[in-house]
N, C-alpha and C positions, 0 to 999 in steps of 0.2 A: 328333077329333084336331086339337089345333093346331098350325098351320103356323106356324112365325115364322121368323125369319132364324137363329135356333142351332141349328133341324135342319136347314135347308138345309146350312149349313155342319159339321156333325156328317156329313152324310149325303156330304158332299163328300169328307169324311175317308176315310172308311171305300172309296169308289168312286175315291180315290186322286186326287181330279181340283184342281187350281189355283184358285179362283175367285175373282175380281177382284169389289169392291164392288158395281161396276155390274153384272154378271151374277148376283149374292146379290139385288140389288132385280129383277132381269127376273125370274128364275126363281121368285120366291114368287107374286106372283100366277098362273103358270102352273101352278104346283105346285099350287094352291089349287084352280084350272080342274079339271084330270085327276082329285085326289082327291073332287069334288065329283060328275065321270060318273061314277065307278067306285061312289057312295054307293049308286046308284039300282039296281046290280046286286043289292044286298041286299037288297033290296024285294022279289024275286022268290021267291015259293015253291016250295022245292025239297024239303020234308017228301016221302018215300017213294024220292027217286030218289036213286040211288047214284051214285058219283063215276066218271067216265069221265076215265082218263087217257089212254085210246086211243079215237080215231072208230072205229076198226079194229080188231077183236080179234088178238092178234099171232099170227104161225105159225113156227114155226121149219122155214127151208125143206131144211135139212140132213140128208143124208141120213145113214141109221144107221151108227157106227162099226162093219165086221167086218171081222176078219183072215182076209188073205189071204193065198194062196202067194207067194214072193218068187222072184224070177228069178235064176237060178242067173248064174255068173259067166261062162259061156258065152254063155248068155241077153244081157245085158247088152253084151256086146262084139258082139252080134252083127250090130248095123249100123252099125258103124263099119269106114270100111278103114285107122284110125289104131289098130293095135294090134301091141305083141308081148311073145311069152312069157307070156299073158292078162293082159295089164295094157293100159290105153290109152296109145297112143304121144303124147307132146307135143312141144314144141320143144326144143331144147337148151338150156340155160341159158346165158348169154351172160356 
């Protein structure tokens, strides 16, 4: 792939970012540096092994959705001492 100053600044585009001349010349040869490590990752034979997109296999720790009984409205009031005529007592509206 070549690197030259109109993908920098294409790639600027896109990454929404400003860049002044003098950051278009710093960044190309760095650009150049990183794409040149990352070359040597492709040298590696990986024939047979399959892609790991987790070190971890995932668990879902969730426990099973079941329906349950629901608390009647008695239930429900029953530890509060702010209630009347089964309903919860509030403030008064002001």
């Amino acid at each position: 792939m070549d690197i030259d100053r109109k993908l920098i600044e294409s790639v600027a585009v896109v990454a929404r970012l400003r860049l002044t001349d003098r950051e278009v010349e710093k960044f190309l040869p760095q650009l150049k540096d990183v794409l040149e490590a990352f070359s040597s990752v492709q040298e590696v034979d990986t024939a047979g092994i399959e892609p790991s997109f987790h070190p971890l296999p995932l668990k879902d720790v969730l426990r099973d959705d079941t329906p349950a009984g629901c608390l009647g409205q008695e239930d429900a009031l029953s530890l509060t001492p702010h209630k009347k005529d089964g309903y919860f007592k509030g403030p008064k509206a002001v």
